[in-house]
C-alpha positions in Angstrom: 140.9 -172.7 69.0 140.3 -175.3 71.2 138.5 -172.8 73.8 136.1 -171.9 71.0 135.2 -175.5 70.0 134.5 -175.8 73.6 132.4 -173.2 73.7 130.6 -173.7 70.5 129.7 -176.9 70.6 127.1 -176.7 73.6 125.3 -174.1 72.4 125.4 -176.3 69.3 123.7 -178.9 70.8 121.5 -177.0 72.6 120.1 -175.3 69.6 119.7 -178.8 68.6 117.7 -180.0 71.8 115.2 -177.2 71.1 114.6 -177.8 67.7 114.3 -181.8 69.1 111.7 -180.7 71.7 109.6 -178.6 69.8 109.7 -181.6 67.2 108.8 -184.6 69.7 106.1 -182.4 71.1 104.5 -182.0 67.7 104.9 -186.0 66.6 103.1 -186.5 70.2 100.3 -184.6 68.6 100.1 -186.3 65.7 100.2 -189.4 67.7 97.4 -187.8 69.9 95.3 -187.3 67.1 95.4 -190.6 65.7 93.7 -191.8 68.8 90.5 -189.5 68.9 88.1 -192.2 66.4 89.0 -194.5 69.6 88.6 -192.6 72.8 88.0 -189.2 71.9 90.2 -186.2 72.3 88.8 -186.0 75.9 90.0 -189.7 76.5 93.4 -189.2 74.8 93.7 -186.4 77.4 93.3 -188.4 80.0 95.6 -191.1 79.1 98.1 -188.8 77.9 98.2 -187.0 81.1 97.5 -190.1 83.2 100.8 -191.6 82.2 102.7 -188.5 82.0 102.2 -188.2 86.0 102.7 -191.7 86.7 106.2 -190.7 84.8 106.9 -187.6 86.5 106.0 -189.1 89.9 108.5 -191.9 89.7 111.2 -189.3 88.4 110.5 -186.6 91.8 109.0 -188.6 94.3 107.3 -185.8 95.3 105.6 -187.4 98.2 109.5 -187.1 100.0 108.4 -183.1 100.3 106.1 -181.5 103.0 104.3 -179.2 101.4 102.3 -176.5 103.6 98.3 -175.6 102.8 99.3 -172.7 100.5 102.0 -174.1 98.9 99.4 -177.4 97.6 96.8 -174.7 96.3 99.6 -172.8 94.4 100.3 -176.3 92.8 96.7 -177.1 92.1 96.1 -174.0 90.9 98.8 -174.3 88.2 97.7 -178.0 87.9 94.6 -177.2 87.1 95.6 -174.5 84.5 97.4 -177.3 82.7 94.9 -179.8 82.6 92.4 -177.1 81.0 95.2 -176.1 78.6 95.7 -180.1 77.3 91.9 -180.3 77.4 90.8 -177.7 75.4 93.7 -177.9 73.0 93.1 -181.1 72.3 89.5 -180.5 71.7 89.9 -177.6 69.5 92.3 -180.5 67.6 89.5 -182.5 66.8 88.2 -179.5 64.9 90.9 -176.9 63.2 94.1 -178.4 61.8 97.4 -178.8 64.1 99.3 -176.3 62.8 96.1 -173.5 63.1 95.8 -174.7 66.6 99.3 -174.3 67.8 99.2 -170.8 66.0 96.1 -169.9 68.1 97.2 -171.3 71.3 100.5 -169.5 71.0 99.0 -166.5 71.5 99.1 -167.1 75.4 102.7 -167.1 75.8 103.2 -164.0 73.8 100.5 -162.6 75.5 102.1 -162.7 79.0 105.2 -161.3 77.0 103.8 -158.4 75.6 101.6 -157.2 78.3 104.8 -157.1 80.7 106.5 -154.5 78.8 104.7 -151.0 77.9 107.4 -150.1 74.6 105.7 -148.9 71.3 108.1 -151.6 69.6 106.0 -154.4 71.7 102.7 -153.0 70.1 103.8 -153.3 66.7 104.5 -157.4 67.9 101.0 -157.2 68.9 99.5 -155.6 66.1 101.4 -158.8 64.4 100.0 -161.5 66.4 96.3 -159.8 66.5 96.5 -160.0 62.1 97.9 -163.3 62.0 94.9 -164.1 64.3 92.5 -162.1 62.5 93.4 -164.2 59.4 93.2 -167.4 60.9 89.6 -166.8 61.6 86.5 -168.0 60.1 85.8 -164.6 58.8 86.8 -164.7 55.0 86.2 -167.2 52.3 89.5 -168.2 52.9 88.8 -169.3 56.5 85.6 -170.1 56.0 86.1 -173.8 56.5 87.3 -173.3 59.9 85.3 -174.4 62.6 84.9 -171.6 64.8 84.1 -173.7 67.5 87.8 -175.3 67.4 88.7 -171.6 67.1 86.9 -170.7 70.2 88.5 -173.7 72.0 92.1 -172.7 70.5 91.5 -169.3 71.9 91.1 -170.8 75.5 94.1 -173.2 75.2 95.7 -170.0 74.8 94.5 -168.3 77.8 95.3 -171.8 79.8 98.9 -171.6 78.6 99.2 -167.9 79.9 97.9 -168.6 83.5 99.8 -172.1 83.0 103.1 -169.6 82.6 102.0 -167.0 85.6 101.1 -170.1 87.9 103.7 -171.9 87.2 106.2 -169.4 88.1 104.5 -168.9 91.0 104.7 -172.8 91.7 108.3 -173.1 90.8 109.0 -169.9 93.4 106.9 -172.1 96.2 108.0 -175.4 95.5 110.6 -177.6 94.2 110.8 -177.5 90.5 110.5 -181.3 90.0 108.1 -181.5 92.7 105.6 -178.7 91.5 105.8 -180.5 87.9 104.8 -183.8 89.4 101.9 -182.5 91.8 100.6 -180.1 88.9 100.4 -183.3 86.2 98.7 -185.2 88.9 95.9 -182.6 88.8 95.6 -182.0 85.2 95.2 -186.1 85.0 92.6 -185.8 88.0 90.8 -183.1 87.1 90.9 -184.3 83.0 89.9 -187.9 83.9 86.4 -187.4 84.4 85.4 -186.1 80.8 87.6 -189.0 79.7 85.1 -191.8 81.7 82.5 -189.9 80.9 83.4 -189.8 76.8 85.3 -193.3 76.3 83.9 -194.9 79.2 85.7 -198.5 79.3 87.6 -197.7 75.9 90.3 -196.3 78.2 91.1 -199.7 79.6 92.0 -201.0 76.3 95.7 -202.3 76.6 96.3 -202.1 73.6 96.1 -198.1 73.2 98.2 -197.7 76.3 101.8 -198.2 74.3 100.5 -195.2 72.1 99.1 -192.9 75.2 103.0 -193.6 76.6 104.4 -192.5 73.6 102.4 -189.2 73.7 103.2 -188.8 77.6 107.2 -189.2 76.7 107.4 -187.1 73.4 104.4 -184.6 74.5 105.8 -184.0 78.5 108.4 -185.9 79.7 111.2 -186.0 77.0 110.5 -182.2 75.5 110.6 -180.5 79.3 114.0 -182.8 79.8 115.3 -181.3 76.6 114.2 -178.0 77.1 116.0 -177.6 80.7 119.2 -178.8 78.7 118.8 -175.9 76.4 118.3 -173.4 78.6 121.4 -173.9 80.3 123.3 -173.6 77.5 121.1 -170.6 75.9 120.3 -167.1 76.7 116.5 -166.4 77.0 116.2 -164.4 74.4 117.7 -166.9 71.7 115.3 -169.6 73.3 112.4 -167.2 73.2 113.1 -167.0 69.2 114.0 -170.3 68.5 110.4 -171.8 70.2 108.5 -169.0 67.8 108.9 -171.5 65.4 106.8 -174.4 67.0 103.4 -172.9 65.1 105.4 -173.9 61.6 106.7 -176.8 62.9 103.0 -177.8 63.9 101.8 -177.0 60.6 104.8 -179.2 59.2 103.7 -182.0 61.3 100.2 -181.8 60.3 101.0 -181.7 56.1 103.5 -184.9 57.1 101.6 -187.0 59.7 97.8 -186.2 59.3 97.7 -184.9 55.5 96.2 -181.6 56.8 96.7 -179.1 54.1 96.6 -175.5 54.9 95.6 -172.5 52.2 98.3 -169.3 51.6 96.8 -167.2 53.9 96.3 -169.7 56.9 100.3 -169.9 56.1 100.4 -166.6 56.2 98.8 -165.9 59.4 100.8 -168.2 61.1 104.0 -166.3 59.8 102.5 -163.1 61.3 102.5 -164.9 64.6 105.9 -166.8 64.5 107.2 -163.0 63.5 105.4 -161.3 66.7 106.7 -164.0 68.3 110.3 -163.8 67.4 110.2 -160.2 67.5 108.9 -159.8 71.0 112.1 -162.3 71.7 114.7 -160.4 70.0 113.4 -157.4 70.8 112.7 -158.1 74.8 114.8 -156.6 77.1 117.1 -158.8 79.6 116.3 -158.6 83.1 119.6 -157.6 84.1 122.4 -156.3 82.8 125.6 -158.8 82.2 
């Protein structure tokens, strides 16, 4: 009894820390969004991501590392796919409704999934996500309010978070976990500071916006990843791969909660088709070795 207990209660809790991660990083949304009248998604970027390194470099010290000429460009590289990804995501949130957005973007992760695997079963997932997609856009009456710009920008979150997965595997291979993390969110905030000047200008010096921009930074990057990392020691792949399908609902949730964004049946709909692609391609994926 007492050897199940033990064994039960972690992966307990670490069901728990997903369903706490995918939470915080939906609140630091909402939070996000609250500050776009002031600065502009393009400053909240900046300020999000600004303080999120200044977090991450006092956590890894990275500067304690030597890293060689192709080892910085692998970081940048996946730096630089992150700093488009918060960018345009956050852009597109100006536009389309959270939980539309996180449905669109999502699309990039199981992307990556689905294209590594050539099964029939995987192109049934597909043919999932592509009609939950297909739905969401402004091609109906339903979806007509939409702006297909925000779409558009959606779309490329997506494609940032699927090169942010590739590089970043790449990075993590190179470099030291921690210290990848750290040098990559030091080039998102370099490279997403300039449209941040260039949009909020002085705005961004206002003090009193800077407890708000921390609290995205924590619940958006530092606290989630933290989380996450517990989880996955604790989970197989494969239950965490299901378990983050739900962050498009949760996104939605936060929305209806936190910015009164109220989506029609069909827009709920086609984010079920893409939390069930997504959990399918989870359940269904193969394990990369056998136990």
């Amino acid at each position: 009894m007492s050897g199940t207990r033990t064994k039960t209660g972690p992966v307990g809790m670490a069901v728990l820390a997903v369903l706490a991660a995918m939470s915080t990083i939906q609140f630091g949304a909402s939070l996000a969004k609250g500050m776009f009248p002031a600065v502009g998604a393009q400053g909240a970027t900046a300020l999000r991501l600004a303080f999120a390194a200044l977090i991450l470099l006092a956590v890894w010290r990275p500067w304690r590392t030597k890293l060689t000429g192709r080892e910085l460009r692998v970081v940048m590289v996946y730096g630089a796919a992150l700093g488009v990804m918060n960018l345009t995501f956050y852009l597109a949130l100006e536009r389309i409704p959270l939980g539309i957005a996180v449905a669109i973007e999502f699309t990039g992760p199981l992307a990556v999934a689905l294209l590594a695997t050539r099964r029939a079963l995987d192109f049934v997932w597909a043919l999932l996500a592509v009609a939950g997609i297909l739905l969401i856009l402004p091609l109906s009456e339903a979806s007509q309010a939409l702006d297909p710009v925000g779409v558009v920008l959606a779309l490329v979150a997506g494609m940032c978070w699927a090169l942010y997965i590739l590089f970043g595997q790449r990075a993590g291979a190179a470099v030291h976990g921690g210290t990848a993390t750290s040098l990559g969110m030091v080039t998102a905030a370099l490279l997403a500071f300039p449209f941040g000047v260039a949009h909020a200008g002085r705005e961004l010096l206002n003090v009193s916006l800077w407890p708000v921009a921390l609290g995205v930074a924590v619940l958006s990057s530092a606290l989630p990843y933290s989380l996450e990392m517990i989880a996955l020691k604790a989970l197989p792949t494969r239950t965490f791969g299901i378990l983050m399908s739900l962050e498009p609902a949760l996104a939605a949730l936060a929305g209806l909660l936190f910015l009164r964004e109220q989506l029609t049946v069909l827009q709920w709909v086609a984010i079920g088709c893409v939390i069930l692609a997504s959990a399918g391609s989870a359940a269904t994926s193969r394990p990369a070795a056998a136990s």
